[in-house]
N, C-alpha and C positions, 0 to 999 in steps of 0.2 A: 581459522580465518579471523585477519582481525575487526577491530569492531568499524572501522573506516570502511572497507572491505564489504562487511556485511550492510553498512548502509547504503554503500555505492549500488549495490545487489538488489535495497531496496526501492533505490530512487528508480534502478529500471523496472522491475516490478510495478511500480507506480504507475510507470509511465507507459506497459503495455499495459495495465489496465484501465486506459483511458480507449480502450477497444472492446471494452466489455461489455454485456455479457457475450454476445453474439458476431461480432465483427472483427474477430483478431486476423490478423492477415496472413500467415502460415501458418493455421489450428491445429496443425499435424504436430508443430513444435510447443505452444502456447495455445491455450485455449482455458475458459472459464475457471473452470476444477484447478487444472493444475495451476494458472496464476493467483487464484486466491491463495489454495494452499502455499505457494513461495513466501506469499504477502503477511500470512498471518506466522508461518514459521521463520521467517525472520525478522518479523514483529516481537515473536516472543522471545530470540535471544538476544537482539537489541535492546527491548526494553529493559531486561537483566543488568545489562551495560552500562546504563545511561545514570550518569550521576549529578549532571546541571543542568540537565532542562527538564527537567521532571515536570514542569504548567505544559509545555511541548508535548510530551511523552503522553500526560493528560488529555489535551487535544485530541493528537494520534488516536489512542485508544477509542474515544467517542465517533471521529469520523472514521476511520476502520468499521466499528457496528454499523453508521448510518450508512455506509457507502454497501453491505453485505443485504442491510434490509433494504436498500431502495432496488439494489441490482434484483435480487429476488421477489419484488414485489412489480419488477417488468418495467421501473422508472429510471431509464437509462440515463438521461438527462440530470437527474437526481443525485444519481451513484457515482458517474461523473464528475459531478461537483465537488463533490466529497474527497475525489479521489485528488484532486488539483489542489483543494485547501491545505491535503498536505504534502503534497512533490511543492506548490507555494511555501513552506518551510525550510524550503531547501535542507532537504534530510540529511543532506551529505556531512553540514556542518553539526550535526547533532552531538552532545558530548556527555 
């Protein structure tokens, strides 16, 4: 898969988990667990990829943790926020 591919992968990953923790809308497909895990494993082979926006990649990294701890500390609002600072990057362009 290429790395376009894989970010396209992650902007929708983003973008169900603006349904998190508890409110995806067919959980049977999508739900908590398995959206993170999308998130952080094509986190980690994008970040591999990326060789110009490394201050981006930075960011990423940071709201990724805040968005894991606010979801697990039950501050949906929080985790939310987090998760929009970076689909607001427009990940698609990421290079």
């Amino acid at each position: 898969m290429s790395l376009k591919e894989k970010l396209a992968d992650f902007a929708g990953a983003l973008t169900s988990a603006t349904y998190a923790p508890d409110e995806y809308p067919l959980s049977e497909y999508v739900n908590y667990q398995s959206n993170m895990a999308d998130l952080q494993g094509l986190w980690l082979e994008i970040r591999q990829q990326l060789t110009h926006d490394v201050e981006a990649a930075a960011f990423i990294d940071e709201k990724l943790a805040e968005m894991l701890r606010e979801f697990d500390a039950g501050r949906k609002a929080e985790g939310r926020r987090a998760v929009l600072a970076i689909y607001n990057l427009k990940v698609e362009r990421l290079r």
